[in-house]
Backbone as CSV, one residue per row, in Angstrom:
resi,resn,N_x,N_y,N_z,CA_x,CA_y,CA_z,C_x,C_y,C_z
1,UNK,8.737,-12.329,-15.794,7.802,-12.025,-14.725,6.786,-13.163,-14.631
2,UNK,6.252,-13.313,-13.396,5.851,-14.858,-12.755,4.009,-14.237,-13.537
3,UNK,3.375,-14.931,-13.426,1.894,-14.700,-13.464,1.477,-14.081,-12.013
4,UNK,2.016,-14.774,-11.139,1.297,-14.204,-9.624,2.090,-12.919,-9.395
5,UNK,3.572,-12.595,-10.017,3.951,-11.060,-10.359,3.116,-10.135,-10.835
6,UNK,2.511,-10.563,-12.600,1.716,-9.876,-13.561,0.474,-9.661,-12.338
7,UNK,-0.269,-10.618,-11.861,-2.126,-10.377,-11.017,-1.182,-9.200,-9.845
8,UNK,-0.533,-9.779,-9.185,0.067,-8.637,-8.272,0.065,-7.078,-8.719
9,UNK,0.370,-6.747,-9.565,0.905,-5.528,-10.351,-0.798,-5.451,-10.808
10,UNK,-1.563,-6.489,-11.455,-2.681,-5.705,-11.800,-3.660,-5.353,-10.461
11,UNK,-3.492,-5.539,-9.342,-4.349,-5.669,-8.009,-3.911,-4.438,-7.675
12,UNK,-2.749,-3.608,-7.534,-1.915,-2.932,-7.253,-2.666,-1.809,-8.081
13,UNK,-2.916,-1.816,-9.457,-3.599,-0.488,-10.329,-5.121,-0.453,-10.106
14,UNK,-5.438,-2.183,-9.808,-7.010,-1.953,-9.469,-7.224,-1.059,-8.142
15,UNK,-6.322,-1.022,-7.021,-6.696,-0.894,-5.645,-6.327,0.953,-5.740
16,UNK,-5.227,1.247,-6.543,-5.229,2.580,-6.619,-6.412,2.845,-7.299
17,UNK,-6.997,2.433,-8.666,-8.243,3.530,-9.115,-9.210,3.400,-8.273
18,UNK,-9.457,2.344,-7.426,-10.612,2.480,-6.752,-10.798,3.353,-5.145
19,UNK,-9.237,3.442,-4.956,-9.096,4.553,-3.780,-9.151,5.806,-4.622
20,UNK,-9.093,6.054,-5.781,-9.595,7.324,-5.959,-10.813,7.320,-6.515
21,UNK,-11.664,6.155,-6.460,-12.958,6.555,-6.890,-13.695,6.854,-6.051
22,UNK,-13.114,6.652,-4.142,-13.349,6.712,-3.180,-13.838,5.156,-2.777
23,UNK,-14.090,4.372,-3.320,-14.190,3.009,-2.783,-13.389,2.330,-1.887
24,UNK,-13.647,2.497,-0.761,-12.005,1.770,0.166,-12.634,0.589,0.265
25,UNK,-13.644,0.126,0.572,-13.494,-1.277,0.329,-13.441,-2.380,-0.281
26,UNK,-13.579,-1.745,-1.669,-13.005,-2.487,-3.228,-11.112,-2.426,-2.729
27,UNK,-10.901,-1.098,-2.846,-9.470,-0.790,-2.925,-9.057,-1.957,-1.702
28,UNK,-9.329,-1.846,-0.222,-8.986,-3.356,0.761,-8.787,-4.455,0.536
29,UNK,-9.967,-4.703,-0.651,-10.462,-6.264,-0.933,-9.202,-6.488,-1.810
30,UNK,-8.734,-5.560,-3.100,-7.526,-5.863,-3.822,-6.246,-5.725,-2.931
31,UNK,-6.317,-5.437,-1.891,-4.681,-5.136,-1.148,-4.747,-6.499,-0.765
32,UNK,-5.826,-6.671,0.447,-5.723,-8.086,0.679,-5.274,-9.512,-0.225
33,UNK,-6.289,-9.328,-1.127,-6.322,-10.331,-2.377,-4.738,-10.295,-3.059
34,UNK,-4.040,-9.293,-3.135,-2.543,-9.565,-3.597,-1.402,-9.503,-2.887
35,UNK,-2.001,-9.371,-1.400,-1.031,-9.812,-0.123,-1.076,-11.363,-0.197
36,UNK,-2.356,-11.843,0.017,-2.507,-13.126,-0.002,-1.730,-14.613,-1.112
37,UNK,-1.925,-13.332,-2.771,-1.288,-13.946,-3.926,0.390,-14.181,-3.410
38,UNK,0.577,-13.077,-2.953,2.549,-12.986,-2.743,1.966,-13.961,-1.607
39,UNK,1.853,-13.901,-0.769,2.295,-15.220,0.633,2.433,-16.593,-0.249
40,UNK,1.169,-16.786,-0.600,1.210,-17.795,-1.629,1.844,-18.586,-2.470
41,UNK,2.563,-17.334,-3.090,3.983,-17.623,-4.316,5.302,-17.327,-3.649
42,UNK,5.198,-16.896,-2.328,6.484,-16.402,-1.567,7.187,-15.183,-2.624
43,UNK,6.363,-14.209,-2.624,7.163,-13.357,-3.812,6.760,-12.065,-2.516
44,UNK,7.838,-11.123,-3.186,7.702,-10.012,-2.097,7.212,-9.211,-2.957
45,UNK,6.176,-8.285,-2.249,5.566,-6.962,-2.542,6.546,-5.986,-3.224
46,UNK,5.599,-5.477,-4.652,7.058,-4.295,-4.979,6.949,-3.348,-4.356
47,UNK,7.842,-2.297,-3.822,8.083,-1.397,-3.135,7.030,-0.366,-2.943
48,UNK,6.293,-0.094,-4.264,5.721,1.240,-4.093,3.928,0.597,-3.466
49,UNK,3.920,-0.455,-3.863,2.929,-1.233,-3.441,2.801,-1.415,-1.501
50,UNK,4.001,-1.654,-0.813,3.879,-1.933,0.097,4.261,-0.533,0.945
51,UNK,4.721,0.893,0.194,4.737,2.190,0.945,3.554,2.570,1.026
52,UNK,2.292,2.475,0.038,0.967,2.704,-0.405,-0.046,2.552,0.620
53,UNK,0.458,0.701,1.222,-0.431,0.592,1.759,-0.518,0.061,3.314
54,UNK,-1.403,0.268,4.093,-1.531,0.597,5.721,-1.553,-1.504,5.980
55,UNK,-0.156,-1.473,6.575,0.190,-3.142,7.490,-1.179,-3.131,8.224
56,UNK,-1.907,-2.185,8.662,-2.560,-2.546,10.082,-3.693,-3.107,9.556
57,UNK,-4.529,-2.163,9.009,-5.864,-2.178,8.296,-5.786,-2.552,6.251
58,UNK,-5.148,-2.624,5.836,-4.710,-2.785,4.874,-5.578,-2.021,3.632
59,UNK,-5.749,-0.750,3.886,-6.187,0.232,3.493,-5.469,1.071,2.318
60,UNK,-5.467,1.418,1.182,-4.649,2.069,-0.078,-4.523,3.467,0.512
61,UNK,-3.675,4.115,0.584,-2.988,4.883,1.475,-3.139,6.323,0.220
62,UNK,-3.876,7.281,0.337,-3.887,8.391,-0.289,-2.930,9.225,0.151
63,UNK,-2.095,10.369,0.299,-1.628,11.057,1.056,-2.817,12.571,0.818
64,UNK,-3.054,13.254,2.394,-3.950,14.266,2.168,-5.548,13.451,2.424
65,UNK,-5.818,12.183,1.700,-6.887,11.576,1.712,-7.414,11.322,3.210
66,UNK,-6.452,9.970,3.242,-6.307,9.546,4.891,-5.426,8.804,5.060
67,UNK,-4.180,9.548,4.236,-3.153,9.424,5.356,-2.535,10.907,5.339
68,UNK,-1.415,10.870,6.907,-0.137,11.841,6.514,0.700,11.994,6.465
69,UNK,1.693,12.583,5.934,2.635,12.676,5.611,3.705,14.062,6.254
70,UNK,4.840,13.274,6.821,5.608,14.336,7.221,7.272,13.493,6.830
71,UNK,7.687,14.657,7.302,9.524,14.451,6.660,10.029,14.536,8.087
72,UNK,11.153,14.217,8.905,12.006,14.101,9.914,13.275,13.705,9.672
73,UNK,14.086,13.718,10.402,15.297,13.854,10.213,15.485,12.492,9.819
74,UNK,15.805,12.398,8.699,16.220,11.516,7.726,15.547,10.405,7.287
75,UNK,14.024,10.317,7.409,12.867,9.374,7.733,11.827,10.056,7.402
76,UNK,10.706,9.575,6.316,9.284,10.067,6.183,8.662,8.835,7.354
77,UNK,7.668,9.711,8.046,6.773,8.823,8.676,5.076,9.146,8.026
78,UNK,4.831,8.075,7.490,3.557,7.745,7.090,2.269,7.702,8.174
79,UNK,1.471,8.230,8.406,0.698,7.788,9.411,-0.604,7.620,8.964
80,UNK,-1.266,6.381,8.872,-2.837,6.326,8.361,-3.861,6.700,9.220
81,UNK,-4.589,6.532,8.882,-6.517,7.342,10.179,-6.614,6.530,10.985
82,UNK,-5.816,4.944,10.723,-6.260,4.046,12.190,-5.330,3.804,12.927
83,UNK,-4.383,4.966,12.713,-3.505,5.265,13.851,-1.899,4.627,13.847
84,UNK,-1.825,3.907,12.468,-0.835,3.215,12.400,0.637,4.169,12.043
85,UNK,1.520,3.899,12.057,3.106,4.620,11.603,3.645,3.981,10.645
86,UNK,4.065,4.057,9.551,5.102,3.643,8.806,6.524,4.475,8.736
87,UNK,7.555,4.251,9.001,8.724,5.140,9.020,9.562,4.540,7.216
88,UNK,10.067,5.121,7.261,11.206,5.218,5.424,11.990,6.093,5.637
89,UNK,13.446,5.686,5.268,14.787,6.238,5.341,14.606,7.081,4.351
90,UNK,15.310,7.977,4.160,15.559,8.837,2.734,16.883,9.773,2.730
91,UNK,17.737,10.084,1.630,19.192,10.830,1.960,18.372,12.320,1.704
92,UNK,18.926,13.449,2.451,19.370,14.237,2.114,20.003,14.904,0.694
């Protein structure tokens, strides 16, 4: 694992405790800050990192918090407070 992997992964645990400390704009500042690291190193976001969090506003994505969550035929759609959609396949 790369170093800009390891800071990635630690930005990723910083930005979750601080969306539950209610801080969203600590939690922003780390989404941003390890979007920026991956462009950087050309490394892609790990998965649960980039379901988490809102493309638009780049906001750490609570479910219940502020975002929501629903199931559809064969697709969760994610929807955050600033109105954005995320769709995800899923089997049956």
């Amino acid at each position: 694992m790369t170093i800009a992997a390891e800071r990635i992964e630690r930005l990723h645990d910083l930005a979750k405790a601080a969306a539950a400390d209610g801080d969203d704009d600590r939690a922003r500042y780390y989404v941003r800050l390890a979007r920026r690291v991956a462009e950087r190193n050309r490394l892609t976001l790990p998965r649960a990192f980039r379901r988490f969090t809102c493309d638009r506003c780049d906001v750490y994505l609570r479910p219940g918090k502020n975002a929501r969550v629903r199931l559809q035929d064969g697709h969760v759609v994610i929807t955050c407070d600033c109105g954005a959609h995320a769709r995800y396949p899923y089997d049956n």
